[in-house]
C-alpha positions in Angstrom: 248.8 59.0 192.4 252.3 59.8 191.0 252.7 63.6 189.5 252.5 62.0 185.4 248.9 60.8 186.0 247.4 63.8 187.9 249.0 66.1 184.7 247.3 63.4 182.4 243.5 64.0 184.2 244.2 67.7 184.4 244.9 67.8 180.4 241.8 65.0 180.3 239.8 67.6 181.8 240.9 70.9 180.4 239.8 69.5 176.6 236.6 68.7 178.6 236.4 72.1 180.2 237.6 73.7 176.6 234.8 71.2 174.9 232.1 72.3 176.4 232.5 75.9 176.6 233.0 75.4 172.9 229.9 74.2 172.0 228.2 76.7 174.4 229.6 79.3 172.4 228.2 77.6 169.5 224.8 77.4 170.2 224.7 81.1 171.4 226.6 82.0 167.6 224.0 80.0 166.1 220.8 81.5 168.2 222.3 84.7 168.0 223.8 85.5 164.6 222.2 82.8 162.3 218.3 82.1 164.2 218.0 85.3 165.4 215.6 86.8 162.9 213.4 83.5 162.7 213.4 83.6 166.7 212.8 87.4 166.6 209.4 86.7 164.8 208.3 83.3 167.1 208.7 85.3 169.9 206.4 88.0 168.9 204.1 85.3 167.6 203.6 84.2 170.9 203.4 87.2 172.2 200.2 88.0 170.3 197.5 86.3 168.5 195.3 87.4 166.2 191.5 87.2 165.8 189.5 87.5 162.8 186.3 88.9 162.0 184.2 87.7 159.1 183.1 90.5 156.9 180.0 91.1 155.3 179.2 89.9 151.7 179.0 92.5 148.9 175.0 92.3 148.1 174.0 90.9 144.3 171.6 93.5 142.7 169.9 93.5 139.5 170.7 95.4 136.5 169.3 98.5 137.9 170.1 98.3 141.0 167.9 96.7 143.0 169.3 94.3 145.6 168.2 90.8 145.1 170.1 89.2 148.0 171.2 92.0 150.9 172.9 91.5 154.5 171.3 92.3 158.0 172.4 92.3 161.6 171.9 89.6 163.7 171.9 88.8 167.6 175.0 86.2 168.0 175.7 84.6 171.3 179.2 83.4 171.9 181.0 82.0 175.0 184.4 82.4 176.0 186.0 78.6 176.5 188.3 79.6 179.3 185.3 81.0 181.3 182.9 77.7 180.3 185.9 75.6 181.4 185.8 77.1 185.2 182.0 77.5 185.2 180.8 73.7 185.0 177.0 74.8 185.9 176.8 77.2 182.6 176.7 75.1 179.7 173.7 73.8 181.8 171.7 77.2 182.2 172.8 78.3 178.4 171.0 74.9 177.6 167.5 76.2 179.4 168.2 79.6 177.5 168.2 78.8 174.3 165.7 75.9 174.1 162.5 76.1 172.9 159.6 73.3 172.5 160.2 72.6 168.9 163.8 72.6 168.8 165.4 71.9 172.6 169.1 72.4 173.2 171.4 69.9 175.2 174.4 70.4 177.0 176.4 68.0 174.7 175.5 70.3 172.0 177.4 72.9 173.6 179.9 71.2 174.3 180.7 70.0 170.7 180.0 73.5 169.8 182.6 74.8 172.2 185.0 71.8 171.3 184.9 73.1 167.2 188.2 73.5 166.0 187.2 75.9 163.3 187.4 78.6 165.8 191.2 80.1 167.4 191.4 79.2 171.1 191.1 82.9 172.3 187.9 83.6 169.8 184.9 83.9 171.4 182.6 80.9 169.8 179.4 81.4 168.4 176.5 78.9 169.6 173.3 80.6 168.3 172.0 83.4 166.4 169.2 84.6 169.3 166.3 86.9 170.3 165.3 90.2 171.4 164.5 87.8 174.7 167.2 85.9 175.0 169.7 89.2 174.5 167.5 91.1 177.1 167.8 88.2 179.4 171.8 88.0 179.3 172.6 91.2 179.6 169.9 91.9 182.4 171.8 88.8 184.4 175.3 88.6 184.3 176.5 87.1 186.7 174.6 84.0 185.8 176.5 84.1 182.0 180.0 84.6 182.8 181.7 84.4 179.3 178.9 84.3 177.8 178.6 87.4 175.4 176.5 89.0 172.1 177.9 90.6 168.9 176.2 91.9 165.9 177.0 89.7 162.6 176.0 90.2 158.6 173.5 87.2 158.1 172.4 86.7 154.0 168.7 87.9 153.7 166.8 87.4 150.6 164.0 90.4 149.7 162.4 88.5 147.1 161.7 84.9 148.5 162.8 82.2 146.3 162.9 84.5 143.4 165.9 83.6 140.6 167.3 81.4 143.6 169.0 78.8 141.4 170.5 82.2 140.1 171.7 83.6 142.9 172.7 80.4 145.0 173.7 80.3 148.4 176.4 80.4 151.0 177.6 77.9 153.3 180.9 77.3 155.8 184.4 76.3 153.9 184.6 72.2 153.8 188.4 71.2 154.1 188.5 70.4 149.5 187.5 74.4 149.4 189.9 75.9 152.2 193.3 73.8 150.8 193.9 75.6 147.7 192.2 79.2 149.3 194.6 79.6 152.7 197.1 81.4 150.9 194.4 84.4 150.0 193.5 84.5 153.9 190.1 82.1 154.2 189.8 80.1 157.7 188.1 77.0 158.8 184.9 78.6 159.7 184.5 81.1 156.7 181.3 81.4 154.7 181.8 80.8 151.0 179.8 81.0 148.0 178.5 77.5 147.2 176.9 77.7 144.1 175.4 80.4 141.6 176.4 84.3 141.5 177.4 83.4 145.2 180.0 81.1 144.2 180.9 82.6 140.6 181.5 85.6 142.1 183.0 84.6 145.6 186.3 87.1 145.5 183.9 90.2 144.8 181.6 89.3 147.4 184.0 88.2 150.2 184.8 91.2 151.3 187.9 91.5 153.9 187.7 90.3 157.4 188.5 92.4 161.1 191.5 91.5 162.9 192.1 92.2 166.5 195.7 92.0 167.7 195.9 90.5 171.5 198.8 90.5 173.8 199.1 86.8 175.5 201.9 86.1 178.2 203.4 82.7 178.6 200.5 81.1 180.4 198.3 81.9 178.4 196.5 84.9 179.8 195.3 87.9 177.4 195.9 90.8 177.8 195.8 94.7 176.0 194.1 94.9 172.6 197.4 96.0 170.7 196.3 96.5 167.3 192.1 96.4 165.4 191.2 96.8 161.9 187.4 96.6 161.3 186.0 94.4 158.8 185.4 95.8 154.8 182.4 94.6 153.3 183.1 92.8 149.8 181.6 94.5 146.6 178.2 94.5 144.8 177.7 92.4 141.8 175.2 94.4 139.5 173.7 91.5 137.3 172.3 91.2 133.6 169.0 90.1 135.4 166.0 92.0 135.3 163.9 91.6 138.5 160.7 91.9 136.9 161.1 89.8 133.9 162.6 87.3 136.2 159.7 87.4 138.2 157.2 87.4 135.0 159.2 84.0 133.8 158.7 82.4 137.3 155.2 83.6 137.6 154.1 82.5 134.3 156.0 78.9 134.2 154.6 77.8 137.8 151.1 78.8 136.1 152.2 77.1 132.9 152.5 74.1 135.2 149.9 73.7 137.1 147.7 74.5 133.9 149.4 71.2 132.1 148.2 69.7 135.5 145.0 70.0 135.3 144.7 69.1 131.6 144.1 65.6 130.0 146.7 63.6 128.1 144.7 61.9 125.3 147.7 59.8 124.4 148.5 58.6 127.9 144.7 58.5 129.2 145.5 60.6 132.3 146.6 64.0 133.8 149.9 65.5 132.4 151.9 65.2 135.4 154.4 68.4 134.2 156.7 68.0 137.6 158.9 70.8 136.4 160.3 73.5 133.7 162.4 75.8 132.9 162.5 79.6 131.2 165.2 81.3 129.8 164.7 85.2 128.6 168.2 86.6 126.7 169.0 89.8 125.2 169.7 88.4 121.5 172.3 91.3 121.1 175.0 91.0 123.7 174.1 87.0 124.7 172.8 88.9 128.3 170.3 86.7 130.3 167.6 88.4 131.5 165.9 85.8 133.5 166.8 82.2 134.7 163.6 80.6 135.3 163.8 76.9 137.4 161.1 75.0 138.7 160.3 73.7 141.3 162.8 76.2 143.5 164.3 75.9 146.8 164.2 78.8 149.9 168.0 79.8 150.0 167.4 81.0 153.3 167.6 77.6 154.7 170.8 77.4 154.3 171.7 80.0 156.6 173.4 78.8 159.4 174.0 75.6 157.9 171.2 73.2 156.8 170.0 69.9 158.3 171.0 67.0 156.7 167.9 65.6 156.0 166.4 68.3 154.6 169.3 69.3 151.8 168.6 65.4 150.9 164.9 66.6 150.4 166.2 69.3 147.7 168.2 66.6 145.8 165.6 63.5 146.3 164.3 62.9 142.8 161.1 61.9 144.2 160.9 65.6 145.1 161.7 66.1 141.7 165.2 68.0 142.9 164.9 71.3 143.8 167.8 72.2 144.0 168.7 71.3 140.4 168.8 74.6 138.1 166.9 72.9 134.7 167.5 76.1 133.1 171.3 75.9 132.8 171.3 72.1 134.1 168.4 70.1 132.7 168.9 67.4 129.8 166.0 67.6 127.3 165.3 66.3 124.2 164.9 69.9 122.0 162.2 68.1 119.9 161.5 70.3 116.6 163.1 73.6 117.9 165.9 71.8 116.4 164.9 72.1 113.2 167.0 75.6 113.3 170.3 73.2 113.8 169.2 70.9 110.5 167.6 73.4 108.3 170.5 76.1 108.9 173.3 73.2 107.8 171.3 72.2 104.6 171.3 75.4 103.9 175.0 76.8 104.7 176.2 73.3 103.1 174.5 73.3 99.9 172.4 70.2 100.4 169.1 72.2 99.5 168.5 76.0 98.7 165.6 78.0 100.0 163.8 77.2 96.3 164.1 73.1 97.6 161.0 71.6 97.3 160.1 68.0 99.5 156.5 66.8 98.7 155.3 65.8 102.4 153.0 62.6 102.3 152.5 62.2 106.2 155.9 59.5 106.1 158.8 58.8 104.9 160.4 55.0 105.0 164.0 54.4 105.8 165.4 51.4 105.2 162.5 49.2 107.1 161.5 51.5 109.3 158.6 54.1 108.5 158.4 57.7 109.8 155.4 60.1 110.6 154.7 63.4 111.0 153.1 63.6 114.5 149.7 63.4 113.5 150.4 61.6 110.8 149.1 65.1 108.8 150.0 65.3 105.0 151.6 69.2 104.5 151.8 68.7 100.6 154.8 69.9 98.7 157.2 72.3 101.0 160.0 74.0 101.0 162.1 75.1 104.3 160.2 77.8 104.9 157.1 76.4 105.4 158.1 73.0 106.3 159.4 75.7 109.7 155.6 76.8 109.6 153.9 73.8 109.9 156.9 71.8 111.6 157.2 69.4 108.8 158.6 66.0 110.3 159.1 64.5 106.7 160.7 67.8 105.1 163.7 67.2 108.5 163.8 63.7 108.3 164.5 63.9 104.3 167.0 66.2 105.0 168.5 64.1 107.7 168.8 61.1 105.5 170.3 62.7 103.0 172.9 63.9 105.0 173.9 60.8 106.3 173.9 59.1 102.6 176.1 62.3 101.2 178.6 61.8 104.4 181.2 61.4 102.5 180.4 64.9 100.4 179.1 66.3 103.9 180.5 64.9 107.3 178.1 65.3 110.0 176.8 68.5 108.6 173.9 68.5 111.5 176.3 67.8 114.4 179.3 70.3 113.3 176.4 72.8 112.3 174.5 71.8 116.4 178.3 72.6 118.0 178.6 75.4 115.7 175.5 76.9 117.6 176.6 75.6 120.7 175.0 73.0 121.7 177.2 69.5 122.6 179.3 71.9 125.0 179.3 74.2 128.0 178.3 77.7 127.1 180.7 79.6 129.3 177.8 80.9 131.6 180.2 81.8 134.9 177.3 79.8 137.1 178.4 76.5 135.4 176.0 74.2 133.0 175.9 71.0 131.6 177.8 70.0 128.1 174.9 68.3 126.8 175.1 65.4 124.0 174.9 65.8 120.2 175.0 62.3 119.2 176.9 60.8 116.0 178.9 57.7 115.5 181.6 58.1 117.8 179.3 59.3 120.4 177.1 56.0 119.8 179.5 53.8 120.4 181.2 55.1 123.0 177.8 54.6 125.2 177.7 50.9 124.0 180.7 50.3 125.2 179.8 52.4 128.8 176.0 50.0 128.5 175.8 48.0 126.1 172.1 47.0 127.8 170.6 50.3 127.3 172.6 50.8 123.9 172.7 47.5 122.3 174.3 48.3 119.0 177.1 50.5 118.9 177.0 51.5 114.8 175.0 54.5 113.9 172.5 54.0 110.8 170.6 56.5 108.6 167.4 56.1 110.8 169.6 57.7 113.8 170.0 60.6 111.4 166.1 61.1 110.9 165.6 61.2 114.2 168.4 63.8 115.2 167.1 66.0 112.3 164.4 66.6 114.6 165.7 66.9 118.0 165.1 63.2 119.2 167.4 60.3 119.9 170.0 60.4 122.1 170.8 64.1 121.3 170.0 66.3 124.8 170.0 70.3 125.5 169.8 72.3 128.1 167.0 75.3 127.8 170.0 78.0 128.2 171.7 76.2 124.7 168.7 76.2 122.7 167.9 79.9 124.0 171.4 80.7 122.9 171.3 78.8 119.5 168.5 80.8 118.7 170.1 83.8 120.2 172.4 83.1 117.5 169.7 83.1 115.0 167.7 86.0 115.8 170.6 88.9 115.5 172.5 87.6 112.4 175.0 85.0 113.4 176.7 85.8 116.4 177.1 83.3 119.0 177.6 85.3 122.5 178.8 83.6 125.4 175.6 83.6 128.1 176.3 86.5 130.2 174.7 87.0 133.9 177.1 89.9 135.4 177.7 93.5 133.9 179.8 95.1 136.3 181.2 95.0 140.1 180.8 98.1 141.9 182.0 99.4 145.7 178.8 100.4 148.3 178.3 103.8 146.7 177.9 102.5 143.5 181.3 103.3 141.6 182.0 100.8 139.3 185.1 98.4 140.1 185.2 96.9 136.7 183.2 95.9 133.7 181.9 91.9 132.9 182.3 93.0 129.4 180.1 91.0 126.3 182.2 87.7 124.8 181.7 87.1 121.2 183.1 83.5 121.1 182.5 83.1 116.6 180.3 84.0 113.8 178.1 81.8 111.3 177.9 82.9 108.4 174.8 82.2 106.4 174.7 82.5 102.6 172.6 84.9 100.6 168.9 84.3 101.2 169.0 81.5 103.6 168.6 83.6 106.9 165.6 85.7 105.5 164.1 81.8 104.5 164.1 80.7 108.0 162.8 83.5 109.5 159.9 84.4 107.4 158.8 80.1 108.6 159.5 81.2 112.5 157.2 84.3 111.6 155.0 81.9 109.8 154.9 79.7 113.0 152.8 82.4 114.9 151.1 84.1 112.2 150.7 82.0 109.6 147.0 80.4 109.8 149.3 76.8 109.5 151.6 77.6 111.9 151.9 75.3 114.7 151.6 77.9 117.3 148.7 79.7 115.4 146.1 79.5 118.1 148.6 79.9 121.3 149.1 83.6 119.4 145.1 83.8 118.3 144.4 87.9 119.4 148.4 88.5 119.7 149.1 92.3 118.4 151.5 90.7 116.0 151.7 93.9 113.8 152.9 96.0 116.8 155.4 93.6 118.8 156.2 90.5 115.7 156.9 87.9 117.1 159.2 84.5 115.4 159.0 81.2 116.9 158.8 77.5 117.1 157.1 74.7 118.6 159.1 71.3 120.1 157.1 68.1 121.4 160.2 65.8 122.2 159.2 62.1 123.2 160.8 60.6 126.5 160.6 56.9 126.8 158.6 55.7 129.3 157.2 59.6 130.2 155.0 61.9 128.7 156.1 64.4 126.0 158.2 67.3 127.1 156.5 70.5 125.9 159.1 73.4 124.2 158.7 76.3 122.5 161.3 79.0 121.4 160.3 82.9 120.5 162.4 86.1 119.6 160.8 89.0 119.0 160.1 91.7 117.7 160.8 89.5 114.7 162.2 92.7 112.9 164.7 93.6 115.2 165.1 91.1 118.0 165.3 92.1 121.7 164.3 89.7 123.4 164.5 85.1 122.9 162.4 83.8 125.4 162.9 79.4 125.3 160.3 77.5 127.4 160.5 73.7 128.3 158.0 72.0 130.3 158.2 67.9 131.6 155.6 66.1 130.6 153.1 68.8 129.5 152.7 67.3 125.7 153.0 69.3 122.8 155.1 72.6 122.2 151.8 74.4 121.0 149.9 73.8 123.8 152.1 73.9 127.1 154.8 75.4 126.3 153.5 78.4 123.7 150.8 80.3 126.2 153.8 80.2 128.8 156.0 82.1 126.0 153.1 84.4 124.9 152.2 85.4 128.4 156.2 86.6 128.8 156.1 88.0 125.8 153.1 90.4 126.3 154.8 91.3 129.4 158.3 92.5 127.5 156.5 93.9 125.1 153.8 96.0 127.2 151.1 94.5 125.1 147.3 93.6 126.8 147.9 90.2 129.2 146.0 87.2 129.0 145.2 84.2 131.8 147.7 81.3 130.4 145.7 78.2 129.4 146.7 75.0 128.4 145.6 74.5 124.4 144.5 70.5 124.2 145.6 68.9 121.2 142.3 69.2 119.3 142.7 72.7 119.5 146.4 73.4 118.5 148.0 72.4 115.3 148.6 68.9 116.9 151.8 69.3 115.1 155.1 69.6 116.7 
């Protein structure tokens, strides 16, 4: 090798050499100066992990302060996977522990529990909420439950059963669609969240802010010193609008409501009424507060502690079981019947089409085009004028109007349906629990379900017959009881609709208020000189005149101490029996209190639903109480 070739590999290597050490001092610039802070924080990640614990829900009380869903401590076993992992005969003798005849527990079971990725890998994992015995038994043998631990957790308790559960709702763990857009405000897979009602309305008062416990980990893994705790902070009260005992009253008297339809015969159908379900809604007329939420058949909320079985939530939704879990009060579809006849009479009225001097001379029927319709009962009222065709529940007075209406459009629109939405009905109240929209039918409504089924709506133009019957509160025109509560809400205090209101305040554990749930006005109707004073002189009428519909469901009422305005509904279901409604507000003078009853299948207004709405009535108005009895049709007005 000549002396020109070794200085030619020495230069070779030197940029090598020079190369290397380069890029060496790179990679230290770059961890150094530029990743430094990034790396800072990694390292300490790893150096400690966190581990959270759930706080207890704020408790949901009524509006004066009774608590209608609390908290209590329960016994929770958990197991420590590390210790599970090197103790293969545990799961086996935790298995023994917690089995019992009616509901044994496997070792796979365990496993799965322990294999749950909800939890952090240095959390403790719960496995069962336990005994007195089981807790005594653990802590009396150690050595045979290494790992195997029990901590006190808040567990929802109800006081009051299944009372205003629909209401209230219930809690359940976070499914992956809830947790995505909640991470960011600190919720875990694993976290209880409210699922439905005041639970679920009101889920960021309620929550409450969970423990952390800060624990050192070194690089293999193994824990060490507790380095930083905070204790858990339970979430804040909700004080409602509801009032416990008129909730319980509206329960009390619509399951006896019920099972009074039961046992009565249904002329018409030549059987029982089969009256599977109802609904009560009491508001304060003033402020658009609800004072009870009445659904029934109800469900326990307490089985959904801990997570419900499968087959058993598909038991609360089966149809057959005539769904439980479904709140009729904010939720259920009904036909209103003649309690619409506020809707049609209040937009002949405001519109000019009649005055409250209008006189209709009622022969029992009126034809329309080919098609001929009757008063139910085919009764004759005579010559009426709004007033009393609201006392007597004049079909032909409505359908008149309704027809008229719908020959004028050009003069009117759709005076009923502006004048229904107007009142709120057609559209989702605003309650914070959620509802259903409803349907106010009208053209565009009618063919727009002919063109989603055409087999159940075969003709997709409206005609003046479809007018007659919405003027009465049948068709294809559905409510829910919280709407037609509301509408006449609207009624009873001049004009105001309120939004539905369920919360008045959030306050901490000792009672300080957090913040108000303020009243909502959301608009005003305006009714024209006379016309308001019309109508409710025919709801007085409807209870105290001796034609009024719901004459004999009142018979005995103190009517001159506590007034009381209402009106009777019989809506007819195709291929089911009448739906029973029936709509008060009293006192008549000064209204306190609307109280709207539906029930399925109980026939007419005046005879299921009117004793239901007495019997809460006499309640809120501390007036003698009397045994609710289903009024057959012979004895009521058999009007609706």
């Amino acid at each position: 090798m000549n002396a020109e070739n070794l200085r030619v590999r020495l230069a070779a290597l030197g940029v090598i050499v020079v190369t290397l050490f380069a890029a060496l001092f790179a990679r230290l610039w770059y961890l150094q100066v530029l990743e430094a802070a990034p790396l800072r924080v990694a390292a300490q990640t790893n150096g400690v992990r966190l581990i959270y614990t759930p706080a207890p829900r704020g408790r949901i009380l009524d509006r004066q302060g009774r608590v209608l869903v609390d908290n209590k401590l329960v016994d929770e076993l958990t197991v420590d996977r590390a210790v599970a992992k090197k103790q293969p005969d545990l799961l086996g003798r935790l298995a023994a522990l917690l089995s019992a005849p009616a509901k044994p527990v496997t070792i796979e079971s365990l496993r799965l529990a322990l294999a749950d990725d909800r939890f952090g890998p240095l959390a403790p994992v719960p496995v069962a909420v336990v005994g007195s015995d089981v807790v005594i038994h653990v802590k009396e043998h150690p050595d045979e439950f290494p790992g195997v631990d029990i901590s006190e957790v808040a567990e929802r308790v109800y006081p009051h059963g299944l009372l205003a559960a629909h209401l209230l709702g219930y809690v359940g763990q976070i499914n992956d669609t809830e947790l995505a857009p909640r991470k960011t405000l600190g919720y875990l897979p694993g976290d209880q969240i409210g699922k439905s009602g005041i639970e679920s309305a009101y889920e960021s008062a309620l929550r409450g802010k969970p423990g952390v416990t800060e624990k050192e980990v070194d690089s293999h893994g193994k824990v060490g010193a507790t380095i930083g705790h905070e204790d858990p902070v339970q979430g804040h009260d909700v004080r409602l609008t509801i009032d416990l005992d008129i909730q319980a009253l509206a329960e009390g008297s619509l399951d006896q409501g019920l099972q009074a339809a039961r046992a009565s015969y249904d002329h018409k159908g030549g059987n029982l009424f089969s009256a599977p379900a109802g609904a009560v809604v009491v508001m304060d007329p003033r402020d658009g507060s609800v004072l009870a939420l009445a659904s029934n058949p109800a469900y326990d909320p307490a089985q959904f502690i801990n997570g419900i079985p499968t087959a058993l939530f598909q038991q609360l939704e089966d149809p057959a079981n005539n769904e439980p879990l479904t709140d009729r009060a904010t939720s259920g579809l009904y036909a209103p019947g003649s309690n619409f006849k506020l809707i049609t009479g209040t937009a002949a009225l405001v519109r000019g089409l009649i005055s409250p001097d209008t006189s209709i001379v009622d022969n029992g029927f009126i034809k329309v085009g080919g098609q001929v319709f009757h008063n139910a009962g085919a009764s004759a009222n005579g010559t009426v004028n709004i007033t009393h065709a609201i006392t007597v529940s004049s079909d032909v007075f409505f359908y008149t109007l309704g027809a008229n209406f719908w020959n004028a459009r050009n003069q009117y629109g759709l005076a009923i349906q502006d004048m229904a939405r107007e009142y709120g009905l057609g559209q989702h109240t605003g309650i914070v629990i959620g509802d259903q929209a409803g349907r106010v039918p009208g053209p565009d409504t009618r063919k727009k379900l002919h063109e989603q089924n055409p087999v159940a709506f075969p003709n997709g133009q409206w005609f003046t017959g479809d007018n007659v019957n919405l003027a009465v509160g049948q068709g294809e025109l559905v409510v829910t009881p919280l709407q037609l509560a509301n509408a006449y809400a609207t009624f009873a205090n001049g004009g105001t609709v309120w939004q539905p209101r369920v919360a008045s305040a959030v306050v901490d554990q000792n009672g300080t208020k957090i913040s108000d749930i303020a009243p909502h006005a959301v608009r005003q109707i305006i009714y024209p000189p006379g016309t308001h004073q019309a109508m409710l002189d025919g709801f007085v009428g409807v209870v105290a005149n001796g034609d009024g519909t719901a004459r004999t469901a009142f018979r005995g009422f103190p009517l001159d101490r506590f007034p009381v305005a209402g009106k009777t509904g019989t809506a007819q279901v195709t291929g089911k029996q009448d739906t029973s409604v029936f709509t008060a507000f009293a006192p008549a003078n000064a209204p306190q209190f609307v109280v709207t009853v539906f029930e399925e299948q109980a026939g007419f207004g005046a005879s299921g639903a009117a004793p239901v709405a007495r019997h809460i009535l006499e309640g809120l108005g501390n007036v003698p109480g009397t045994n609710i009895i289903y009024i057959p049709a012979n004895e009521s007005s058999q009007t609706n």
